[in-house]
ChimeraX commands (.cxc) that place a marker at each C-alpha (Angstrom):
marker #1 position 20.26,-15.47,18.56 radius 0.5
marker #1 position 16.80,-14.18,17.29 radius 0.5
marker #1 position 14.09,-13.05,19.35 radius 0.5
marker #1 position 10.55,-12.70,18.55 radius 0.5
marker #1 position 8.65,-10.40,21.01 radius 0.5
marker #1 position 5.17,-9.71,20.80 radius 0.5
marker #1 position 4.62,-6.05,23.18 radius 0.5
marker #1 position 0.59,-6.09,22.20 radius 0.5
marker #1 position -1.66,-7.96,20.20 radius 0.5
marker #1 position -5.34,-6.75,19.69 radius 0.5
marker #1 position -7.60,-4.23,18.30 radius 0.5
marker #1 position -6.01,-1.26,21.17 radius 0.5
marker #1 position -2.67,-1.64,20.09 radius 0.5
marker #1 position -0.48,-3.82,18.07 radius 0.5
marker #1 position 3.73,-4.29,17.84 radius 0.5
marker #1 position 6.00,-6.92,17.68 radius 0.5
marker #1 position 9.96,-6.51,18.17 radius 0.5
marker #1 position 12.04,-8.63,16.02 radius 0.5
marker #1 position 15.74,-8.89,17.46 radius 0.5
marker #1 position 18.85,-10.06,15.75 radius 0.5
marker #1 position 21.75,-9.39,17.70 radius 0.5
marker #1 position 22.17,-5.61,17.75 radius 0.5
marker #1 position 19.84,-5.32,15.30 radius 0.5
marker #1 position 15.87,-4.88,15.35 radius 0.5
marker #1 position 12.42,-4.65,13.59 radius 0.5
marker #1 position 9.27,-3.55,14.80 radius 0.5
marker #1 position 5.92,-4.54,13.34 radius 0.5
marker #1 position 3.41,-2.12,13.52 radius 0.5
marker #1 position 3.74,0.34,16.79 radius 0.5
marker #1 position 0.05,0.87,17.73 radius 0.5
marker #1 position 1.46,1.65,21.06 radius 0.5
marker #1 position 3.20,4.52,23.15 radius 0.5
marker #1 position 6.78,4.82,23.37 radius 0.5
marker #1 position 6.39,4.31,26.95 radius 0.5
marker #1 position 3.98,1.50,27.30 radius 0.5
marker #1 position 6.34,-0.27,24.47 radius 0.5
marker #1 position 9.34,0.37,26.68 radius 0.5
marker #1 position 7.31,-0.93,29.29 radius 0.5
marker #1 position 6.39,-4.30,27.52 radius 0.5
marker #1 position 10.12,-4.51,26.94 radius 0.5
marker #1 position 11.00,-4.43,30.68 radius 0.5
marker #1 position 8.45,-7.60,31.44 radius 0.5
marker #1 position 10.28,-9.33,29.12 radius 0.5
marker #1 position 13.92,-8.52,30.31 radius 0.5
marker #1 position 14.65,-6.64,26.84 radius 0.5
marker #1 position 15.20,-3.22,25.77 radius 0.5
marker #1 position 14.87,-0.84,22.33 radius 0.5
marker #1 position 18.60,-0.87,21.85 radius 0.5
marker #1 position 18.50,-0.15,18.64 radius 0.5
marker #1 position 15.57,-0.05,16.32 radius 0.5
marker #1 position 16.65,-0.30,12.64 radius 0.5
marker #1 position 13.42,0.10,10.76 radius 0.5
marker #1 position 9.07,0.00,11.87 radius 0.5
marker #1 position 7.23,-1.71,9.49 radius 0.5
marker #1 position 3.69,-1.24,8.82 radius 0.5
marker #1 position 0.76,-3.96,7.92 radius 0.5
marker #1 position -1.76,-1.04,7.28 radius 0.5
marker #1 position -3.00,2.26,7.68 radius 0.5
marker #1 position -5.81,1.72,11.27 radius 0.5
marker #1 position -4.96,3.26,14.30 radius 0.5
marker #1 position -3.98,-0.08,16.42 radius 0.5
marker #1 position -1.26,-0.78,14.21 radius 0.5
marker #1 position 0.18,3.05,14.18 radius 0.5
marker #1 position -0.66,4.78,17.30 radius 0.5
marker #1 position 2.24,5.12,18.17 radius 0.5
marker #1 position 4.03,6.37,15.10 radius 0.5
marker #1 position 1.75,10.00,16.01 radius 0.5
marker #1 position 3.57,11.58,18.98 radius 0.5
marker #1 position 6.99,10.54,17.66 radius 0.5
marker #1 position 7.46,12.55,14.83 radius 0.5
marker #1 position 11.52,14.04,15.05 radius 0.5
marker #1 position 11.75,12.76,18.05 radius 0.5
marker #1 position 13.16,9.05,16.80 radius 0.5
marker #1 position 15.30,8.53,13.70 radius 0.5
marker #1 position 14.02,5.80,11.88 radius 0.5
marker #1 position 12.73,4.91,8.86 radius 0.5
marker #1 position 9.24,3.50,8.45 radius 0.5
marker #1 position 8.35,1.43,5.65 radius 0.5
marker #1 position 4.76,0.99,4.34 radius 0.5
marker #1 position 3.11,0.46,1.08 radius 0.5
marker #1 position 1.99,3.05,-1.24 radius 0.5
marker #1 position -1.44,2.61,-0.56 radius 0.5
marker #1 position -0.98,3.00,3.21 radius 0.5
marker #1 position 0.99,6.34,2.82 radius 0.5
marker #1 position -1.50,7.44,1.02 radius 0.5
marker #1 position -3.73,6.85,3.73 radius 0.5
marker #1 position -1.21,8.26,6.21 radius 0.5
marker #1 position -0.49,11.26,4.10 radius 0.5
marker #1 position -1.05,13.71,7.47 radius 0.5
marker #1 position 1.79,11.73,9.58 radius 0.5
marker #1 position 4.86,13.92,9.58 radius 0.5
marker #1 position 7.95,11.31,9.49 radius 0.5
marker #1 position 11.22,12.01,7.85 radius 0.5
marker #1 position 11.79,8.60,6.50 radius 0.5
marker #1 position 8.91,7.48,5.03 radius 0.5
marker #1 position 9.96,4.28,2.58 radius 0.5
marker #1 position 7.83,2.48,0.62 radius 0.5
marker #1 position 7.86,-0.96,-0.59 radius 0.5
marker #1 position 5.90,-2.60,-3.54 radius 0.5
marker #1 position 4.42,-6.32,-2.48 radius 0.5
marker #1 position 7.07,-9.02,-3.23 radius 0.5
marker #1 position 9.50,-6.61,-3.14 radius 0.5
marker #1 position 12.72,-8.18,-0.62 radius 0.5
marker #1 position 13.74,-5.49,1.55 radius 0.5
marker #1 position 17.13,-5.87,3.10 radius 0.5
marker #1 position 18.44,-4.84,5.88 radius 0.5
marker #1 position 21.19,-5.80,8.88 radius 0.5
marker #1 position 20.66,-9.43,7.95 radius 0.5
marker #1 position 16.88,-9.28,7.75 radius 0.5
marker #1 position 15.56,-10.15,5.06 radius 0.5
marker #1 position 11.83,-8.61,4.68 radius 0.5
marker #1 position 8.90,-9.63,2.02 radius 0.5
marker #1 position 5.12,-8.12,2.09 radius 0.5
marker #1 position 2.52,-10.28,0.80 radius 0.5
marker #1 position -0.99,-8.55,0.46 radius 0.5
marker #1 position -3.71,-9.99,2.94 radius 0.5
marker #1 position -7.83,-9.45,2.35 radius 0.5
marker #1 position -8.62,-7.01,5.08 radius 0.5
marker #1 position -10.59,-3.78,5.08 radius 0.5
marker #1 position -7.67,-1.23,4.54 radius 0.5
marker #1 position -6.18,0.34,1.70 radius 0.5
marker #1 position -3.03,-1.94,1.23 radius 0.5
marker #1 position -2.86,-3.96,3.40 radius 0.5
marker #1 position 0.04,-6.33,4.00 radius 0.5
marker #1 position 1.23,-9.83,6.10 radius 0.5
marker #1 position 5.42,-9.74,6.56 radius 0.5
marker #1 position 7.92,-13.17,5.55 radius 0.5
marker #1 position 11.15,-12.68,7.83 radius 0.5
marker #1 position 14.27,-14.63,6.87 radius 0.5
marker #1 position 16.98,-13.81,9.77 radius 0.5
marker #1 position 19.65,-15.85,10.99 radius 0.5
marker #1 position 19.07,-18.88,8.87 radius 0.5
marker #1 position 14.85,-19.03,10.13 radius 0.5
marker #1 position 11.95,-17.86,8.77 radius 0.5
marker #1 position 8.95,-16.02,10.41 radius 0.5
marker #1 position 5.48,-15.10,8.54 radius 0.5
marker #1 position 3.38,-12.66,10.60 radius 0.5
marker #1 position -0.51,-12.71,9.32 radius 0.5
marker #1 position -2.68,-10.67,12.23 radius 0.5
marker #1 position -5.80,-8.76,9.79 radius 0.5
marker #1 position -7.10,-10.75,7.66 radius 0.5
marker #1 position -10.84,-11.68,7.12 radius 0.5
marker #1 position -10.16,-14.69,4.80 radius 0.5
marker #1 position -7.05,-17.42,3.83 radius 0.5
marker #1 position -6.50,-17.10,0.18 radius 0.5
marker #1 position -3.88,-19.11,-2.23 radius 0.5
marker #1 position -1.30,-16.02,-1.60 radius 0.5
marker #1 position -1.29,-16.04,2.00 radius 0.5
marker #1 position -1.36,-19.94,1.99 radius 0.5
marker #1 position 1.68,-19.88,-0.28 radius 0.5
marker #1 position 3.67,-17.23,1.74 radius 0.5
marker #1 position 3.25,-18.62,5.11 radius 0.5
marker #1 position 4.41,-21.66,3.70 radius 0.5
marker #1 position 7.68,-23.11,5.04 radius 0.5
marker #1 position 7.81,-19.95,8.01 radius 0.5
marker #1 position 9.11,-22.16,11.35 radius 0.5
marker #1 position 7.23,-19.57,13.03 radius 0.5
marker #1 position 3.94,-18.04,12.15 radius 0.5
marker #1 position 2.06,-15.39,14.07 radius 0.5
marker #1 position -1.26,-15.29,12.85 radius 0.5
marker #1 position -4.96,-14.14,13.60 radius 0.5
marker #1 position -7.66,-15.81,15.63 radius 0.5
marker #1 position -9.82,-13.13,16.52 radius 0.5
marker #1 position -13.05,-14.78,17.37 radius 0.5
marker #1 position -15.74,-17.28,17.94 radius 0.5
marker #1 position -18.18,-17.11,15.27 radius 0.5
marker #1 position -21.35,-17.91,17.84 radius 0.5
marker #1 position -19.61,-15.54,20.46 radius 0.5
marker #1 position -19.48,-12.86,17.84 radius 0.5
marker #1 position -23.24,-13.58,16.79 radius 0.5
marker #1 position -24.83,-13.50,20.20 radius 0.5
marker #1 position -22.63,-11.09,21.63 radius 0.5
marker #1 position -23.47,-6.93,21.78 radius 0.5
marker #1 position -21.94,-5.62,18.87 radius 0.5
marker #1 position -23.89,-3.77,15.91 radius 0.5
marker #1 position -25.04,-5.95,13.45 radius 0.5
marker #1 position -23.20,-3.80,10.78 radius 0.5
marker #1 position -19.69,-4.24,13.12 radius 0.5
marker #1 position -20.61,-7.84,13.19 radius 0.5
marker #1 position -21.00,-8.45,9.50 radius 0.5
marker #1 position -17.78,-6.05,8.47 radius 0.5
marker #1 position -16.04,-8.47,11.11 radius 0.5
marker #1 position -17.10,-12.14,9.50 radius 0.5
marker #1 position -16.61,-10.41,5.94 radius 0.5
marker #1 position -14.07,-11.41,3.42 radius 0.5
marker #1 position -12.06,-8.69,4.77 radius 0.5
marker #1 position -12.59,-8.45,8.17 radius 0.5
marker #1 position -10.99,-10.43,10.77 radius 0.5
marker #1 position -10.07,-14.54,11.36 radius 0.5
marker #1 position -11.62,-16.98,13.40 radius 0.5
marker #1 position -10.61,-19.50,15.61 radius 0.5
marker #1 position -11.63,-22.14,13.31 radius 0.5
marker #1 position -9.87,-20.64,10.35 radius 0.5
marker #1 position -6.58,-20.22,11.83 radius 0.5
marker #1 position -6.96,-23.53,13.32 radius 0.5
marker #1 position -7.66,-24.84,9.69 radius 0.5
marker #1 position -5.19,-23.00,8.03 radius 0.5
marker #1 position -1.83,-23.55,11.30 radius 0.5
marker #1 position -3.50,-27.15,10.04 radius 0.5
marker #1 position -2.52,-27.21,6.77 radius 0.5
marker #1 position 1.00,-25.52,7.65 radius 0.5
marker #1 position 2.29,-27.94,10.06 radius 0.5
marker #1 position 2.97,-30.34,6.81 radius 0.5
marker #1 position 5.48,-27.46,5.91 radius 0.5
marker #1 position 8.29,-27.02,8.19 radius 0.5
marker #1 position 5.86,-25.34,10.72 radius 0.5
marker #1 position 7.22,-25.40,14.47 radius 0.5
marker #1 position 5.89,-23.41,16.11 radius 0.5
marker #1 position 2.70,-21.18,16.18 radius 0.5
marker #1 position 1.26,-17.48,18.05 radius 0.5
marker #1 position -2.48,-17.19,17.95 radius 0.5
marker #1 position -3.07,-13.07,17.53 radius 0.5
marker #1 position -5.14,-10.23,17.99 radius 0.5
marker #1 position -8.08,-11.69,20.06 radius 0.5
marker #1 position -11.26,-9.86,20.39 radius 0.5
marker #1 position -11.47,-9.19,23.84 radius 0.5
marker #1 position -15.45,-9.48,23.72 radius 0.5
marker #1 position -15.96,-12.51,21.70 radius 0.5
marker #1 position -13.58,-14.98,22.27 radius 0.5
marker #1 position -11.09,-16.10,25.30 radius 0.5
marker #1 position -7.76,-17.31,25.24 radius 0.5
marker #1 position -8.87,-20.84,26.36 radius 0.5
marker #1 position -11.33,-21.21,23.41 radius 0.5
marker #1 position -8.85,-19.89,20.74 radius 0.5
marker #1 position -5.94,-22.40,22.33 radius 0.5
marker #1 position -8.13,-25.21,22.13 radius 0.5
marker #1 position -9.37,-24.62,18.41 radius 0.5
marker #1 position -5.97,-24.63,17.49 radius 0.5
marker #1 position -4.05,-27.50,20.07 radius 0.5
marker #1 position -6.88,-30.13,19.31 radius 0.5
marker #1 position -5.76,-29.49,15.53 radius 0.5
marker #1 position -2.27,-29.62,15.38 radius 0.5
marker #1 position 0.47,-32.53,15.93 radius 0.5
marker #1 position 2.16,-32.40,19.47 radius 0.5
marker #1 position 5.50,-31.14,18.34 radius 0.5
marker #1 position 4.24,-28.25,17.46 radius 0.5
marker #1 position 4.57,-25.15,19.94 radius 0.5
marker #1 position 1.53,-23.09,20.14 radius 0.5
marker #1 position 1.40,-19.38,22.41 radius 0.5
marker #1 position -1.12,-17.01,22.87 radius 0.5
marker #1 position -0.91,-13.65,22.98 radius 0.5
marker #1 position -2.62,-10.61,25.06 radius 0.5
marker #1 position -3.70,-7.26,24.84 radius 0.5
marker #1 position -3.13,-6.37,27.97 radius 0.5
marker #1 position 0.69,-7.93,28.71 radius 0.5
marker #1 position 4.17,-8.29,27.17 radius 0.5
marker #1 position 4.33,-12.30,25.58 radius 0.5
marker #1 position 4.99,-14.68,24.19 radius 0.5
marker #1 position 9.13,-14.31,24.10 radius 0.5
marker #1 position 10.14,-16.54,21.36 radius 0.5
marker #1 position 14.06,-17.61,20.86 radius 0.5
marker #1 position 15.25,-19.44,17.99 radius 0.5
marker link #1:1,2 radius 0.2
marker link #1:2,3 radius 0.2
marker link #1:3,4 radius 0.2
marker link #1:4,5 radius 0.2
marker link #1:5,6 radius 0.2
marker link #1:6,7 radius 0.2
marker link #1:7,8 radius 0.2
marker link #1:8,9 radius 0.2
marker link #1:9,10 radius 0.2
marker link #1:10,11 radius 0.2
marker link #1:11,12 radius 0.2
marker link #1:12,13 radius 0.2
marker link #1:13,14 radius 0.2
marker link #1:14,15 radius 0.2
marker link #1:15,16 radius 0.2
marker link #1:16,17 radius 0.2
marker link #1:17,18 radius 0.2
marker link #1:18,19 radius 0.2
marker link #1:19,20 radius 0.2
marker link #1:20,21 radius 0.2
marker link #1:21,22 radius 0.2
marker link #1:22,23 radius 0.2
marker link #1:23,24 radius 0.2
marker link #1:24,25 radius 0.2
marker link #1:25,26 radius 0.2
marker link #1:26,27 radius 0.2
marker link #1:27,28 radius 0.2
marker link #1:28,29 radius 0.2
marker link #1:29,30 radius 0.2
marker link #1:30,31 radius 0.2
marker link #1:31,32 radius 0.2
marker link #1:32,33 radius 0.2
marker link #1:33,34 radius 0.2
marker link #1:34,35 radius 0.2
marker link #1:35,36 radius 0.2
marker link #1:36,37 radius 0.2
marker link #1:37,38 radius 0.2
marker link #1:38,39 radius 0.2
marker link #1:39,40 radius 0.2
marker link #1:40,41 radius 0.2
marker link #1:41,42 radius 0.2
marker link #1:42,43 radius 0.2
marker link #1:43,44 radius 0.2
marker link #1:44,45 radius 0.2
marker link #1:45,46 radius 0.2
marker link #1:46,47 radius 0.2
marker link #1:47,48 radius 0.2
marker link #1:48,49 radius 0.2
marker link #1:49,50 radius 0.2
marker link #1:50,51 radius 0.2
marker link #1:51,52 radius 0.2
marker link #1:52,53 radius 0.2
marker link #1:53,54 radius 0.2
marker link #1:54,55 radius 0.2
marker link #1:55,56 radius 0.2
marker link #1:56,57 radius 0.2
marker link #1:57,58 radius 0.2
marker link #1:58,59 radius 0.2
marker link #1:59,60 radius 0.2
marker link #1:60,61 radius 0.2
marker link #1:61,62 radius 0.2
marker link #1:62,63 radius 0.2
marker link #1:63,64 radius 0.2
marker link #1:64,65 radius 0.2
marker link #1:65,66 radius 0.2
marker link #1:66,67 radius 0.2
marker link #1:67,68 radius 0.2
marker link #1:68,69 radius 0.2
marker link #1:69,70 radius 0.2
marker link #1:70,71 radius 0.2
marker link #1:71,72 radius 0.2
marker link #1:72,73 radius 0.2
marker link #1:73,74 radius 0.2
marker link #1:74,75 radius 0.2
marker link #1:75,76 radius 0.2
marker link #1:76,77 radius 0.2
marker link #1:77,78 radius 0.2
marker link #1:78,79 radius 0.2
marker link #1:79,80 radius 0.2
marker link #1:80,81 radius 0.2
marker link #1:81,82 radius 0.2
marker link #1:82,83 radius 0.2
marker link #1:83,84 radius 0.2
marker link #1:84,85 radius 0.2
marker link #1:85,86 radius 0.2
marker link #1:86,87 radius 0.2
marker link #1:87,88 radius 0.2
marker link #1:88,89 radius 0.2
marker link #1:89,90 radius 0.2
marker link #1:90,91 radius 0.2
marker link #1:91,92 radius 0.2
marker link #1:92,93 radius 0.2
marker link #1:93,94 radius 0.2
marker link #1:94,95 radius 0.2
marker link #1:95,96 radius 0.2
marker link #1:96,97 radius 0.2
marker link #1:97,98 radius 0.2
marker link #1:98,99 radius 0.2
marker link #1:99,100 radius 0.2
marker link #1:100,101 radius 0.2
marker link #1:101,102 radius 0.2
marker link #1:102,103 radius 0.2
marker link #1:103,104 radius 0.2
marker link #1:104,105 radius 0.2
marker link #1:105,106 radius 0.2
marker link #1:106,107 radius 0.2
marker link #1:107,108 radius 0.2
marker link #1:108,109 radius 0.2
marker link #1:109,110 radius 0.2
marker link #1:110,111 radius 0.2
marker link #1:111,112 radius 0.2
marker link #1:112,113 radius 0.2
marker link #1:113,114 radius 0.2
marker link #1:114,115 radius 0.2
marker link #1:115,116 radius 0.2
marker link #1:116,117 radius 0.2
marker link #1:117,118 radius 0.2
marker link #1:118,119 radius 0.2
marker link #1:119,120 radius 0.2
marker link #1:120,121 radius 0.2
marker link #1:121,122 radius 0.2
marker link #1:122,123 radius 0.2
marker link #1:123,124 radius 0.2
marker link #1:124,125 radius 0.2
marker link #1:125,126 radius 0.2
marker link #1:126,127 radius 0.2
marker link #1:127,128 radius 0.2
marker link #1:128,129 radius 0.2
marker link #1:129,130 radius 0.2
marker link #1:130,131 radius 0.2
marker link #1:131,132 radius 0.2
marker link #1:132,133 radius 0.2
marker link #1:133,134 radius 0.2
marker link #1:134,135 radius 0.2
marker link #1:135,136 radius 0.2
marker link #1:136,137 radius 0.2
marker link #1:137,138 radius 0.2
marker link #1:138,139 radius 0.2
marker link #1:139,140 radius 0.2
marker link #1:140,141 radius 0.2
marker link #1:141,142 radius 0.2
marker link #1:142,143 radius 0.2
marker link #1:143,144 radius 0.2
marker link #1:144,145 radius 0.2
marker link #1:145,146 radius 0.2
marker link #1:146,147 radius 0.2
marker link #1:147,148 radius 0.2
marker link #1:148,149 radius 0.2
marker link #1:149,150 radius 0.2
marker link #1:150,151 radius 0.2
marker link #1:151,152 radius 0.2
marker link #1:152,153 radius 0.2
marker link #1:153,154 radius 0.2
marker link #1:154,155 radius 0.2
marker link #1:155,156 radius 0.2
marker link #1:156,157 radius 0.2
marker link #1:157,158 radius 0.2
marker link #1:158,159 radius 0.2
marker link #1:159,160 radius 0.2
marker link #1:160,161 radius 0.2
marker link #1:161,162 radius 0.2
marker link #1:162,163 radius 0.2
marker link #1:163,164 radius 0.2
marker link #1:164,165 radius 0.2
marker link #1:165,166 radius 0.2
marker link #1:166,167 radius 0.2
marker link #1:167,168 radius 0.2
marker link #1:168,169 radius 0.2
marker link #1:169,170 radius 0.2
marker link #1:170,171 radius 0.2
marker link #1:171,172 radius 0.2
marker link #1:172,173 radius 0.2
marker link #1:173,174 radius 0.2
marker link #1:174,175 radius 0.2
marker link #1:175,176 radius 0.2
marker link #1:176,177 radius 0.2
marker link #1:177,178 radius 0.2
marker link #1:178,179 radius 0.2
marker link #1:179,180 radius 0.2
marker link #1:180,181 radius 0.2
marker link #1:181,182 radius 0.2
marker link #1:182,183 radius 0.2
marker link #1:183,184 radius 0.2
marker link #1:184,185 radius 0.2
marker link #1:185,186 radius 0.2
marker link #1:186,187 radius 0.2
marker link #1:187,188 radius 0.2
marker link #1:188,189 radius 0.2
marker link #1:189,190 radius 0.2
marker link #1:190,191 radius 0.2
marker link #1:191,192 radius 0.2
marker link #1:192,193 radius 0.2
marker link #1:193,194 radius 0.2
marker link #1:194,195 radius 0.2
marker link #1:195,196 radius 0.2
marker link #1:196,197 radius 0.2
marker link #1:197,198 radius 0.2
marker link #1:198,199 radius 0.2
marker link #1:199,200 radius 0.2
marker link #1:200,201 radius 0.2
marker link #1:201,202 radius 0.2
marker link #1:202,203 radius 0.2
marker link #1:203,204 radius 0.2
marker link #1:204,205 radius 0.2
marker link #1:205,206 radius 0.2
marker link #1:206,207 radius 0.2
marker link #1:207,208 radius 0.2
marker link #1:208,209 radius 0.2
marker link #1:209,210 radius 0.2
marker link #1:210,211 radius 0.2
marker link #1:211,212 radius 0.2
marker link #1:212,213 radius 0.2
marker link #1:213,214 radius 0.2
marker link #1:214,215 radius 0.2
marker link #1:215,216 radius 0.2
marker link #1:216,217 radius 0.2
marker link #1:217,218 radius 0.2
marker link #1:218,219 radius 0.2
marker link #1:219,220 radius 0.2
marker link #1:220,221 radius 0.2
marker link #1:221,222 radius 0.2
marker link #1:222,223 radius 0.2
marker link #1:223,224 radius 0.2
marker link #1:224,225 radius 0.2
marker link #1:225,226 radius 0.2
marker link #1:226,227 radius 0.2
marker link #1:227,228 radius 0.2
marker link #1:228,229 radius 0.2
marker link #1:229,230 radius 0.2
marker link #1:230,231 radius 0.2
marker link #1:231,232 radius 0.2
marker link #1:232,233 radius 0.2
marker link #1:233,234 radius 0.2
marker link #1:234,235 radius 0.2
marker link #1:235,236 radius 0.2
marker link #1:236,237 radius 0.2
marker link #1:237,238 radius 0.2
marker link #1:238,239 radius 0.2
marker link #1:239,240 radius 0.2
marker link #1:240,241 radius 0.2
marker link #1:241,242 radius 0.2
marker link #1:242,243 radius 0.2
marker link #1:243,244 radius 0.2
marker link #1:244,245 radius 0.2
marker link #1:245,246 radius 0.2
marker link #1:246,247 radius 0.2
marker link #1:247,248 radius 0.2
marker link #1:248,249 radius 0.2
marker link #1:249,250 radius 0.2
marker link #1:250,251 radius 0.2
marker link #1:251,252 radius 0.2
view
């Protein structure tokens, strides 16, 4: 059966464990090693075997991880050109790239990047086809464009951003200059645009839905769950994710 963990979500630390029998992905490891094996345990998992890390984009939440682990795990990490670039001081072994579009397969997963407008070099969502399903993972984005709209189209699962509350963000204690990069094109998606957008999906074979990467200073869980729920048709399954915990454990 697949399994969809999500070990962290949010702007300390970012990785989600995709498990196919034997076989696994991880998505972004902005984590340690420990704390990731750690996440595991609260869910009643393990890293078994980890076939490949994938990575959305070059900032340090989303490859923490990747920095103290050099030799000391085999496996190969796959990133776009434009993120190795940005990586270019990270010591790995396997360092594979992929071009945008480009089907990566591997153990029966089936893996497609789509680029995403966020405020990195290349920056990337992931489609997942495994076991007959089909996941879409979305978590830095600053706007919903036609591309993204068409990819996540048809995923039964989507994990996907709702950072913040616009008038949290505005009256809360951040910079002006952090606030504005933030609400940007490129920045990072509110609650009311995921809402909007998990909207429009639900007409497409959407079943369920993981609200990700919430700002721990301007929004709360409750808010972003209630953009979305008050949105979306019953049937559909919606989760929330933390920073701080292992969850949600998704089996298909």
């Amino acid at each position: 059966n697949l399994r969809i963990l999500t070990l962290a979500s949010g702007s300390q630390g970012n990785a989600i464990l995709i498990k196919s029998g034997r076989h696994s992905l991880l998505i972004d490891f902005g984590i340690s090693l420990r704390k990731l094996k750690i996440r595991l345990s609260e869910l009643n998992e393990e890293l078994n075997s980890l076939d490949a890390i994938f990575l959305s984009h070059e900032h340090s939440d989303h490859i923490r991880g990747l920095q103290h682990l050099s030799g000391k795990i085999d496996v190969p990490v796959f990133a776009t050109e434009g993120t190795w670039d940005r990586l270019s001081w990270l010591n790995w072994d396997a360092k594979e790239r992929f071009k945008c579009g480009e089907r990566i397969k591997l153990n029966g997963f089936d893996v497609q990047a789509f680029r995403v407008p966020h405020d990195a070099e290349e920056p990337v969502g992931f489609v997942i086809e495994a076991e007959g399903k089909r996941l879409a993972i979305a978590t830095d984005l600053g706007s919903v464009n036609g591309l993204v709209r068409e990819r996540l189209k048809g995923a039964e699962l989507v994990i996907l951003e709702s950072n913040h509350d616009p008038e949290m963000l505005l009256k809360g204690p951040y910079p002006w200059d952090l606030k504005q990069r933030i609400l940007s094109r490129k920045g990072h998606l509110s609650n009311q645009d995921c809402a909007s957008l998990l909207t429009e999906l639900q007409h497409y074979g959407l079943n369920k839905a993981v609200l990700a990467h919430l700002s721990e200073e301007n929004n709360t869980p409750e808010l972003a769950y209630k953009t979305s729920r008050e949105l979306l048709e019953p049937h559909i399954e919606l989760f929330i994710t933390s920073q701080k915990k292992a969850g949600p454990k998704i089996e298909f």
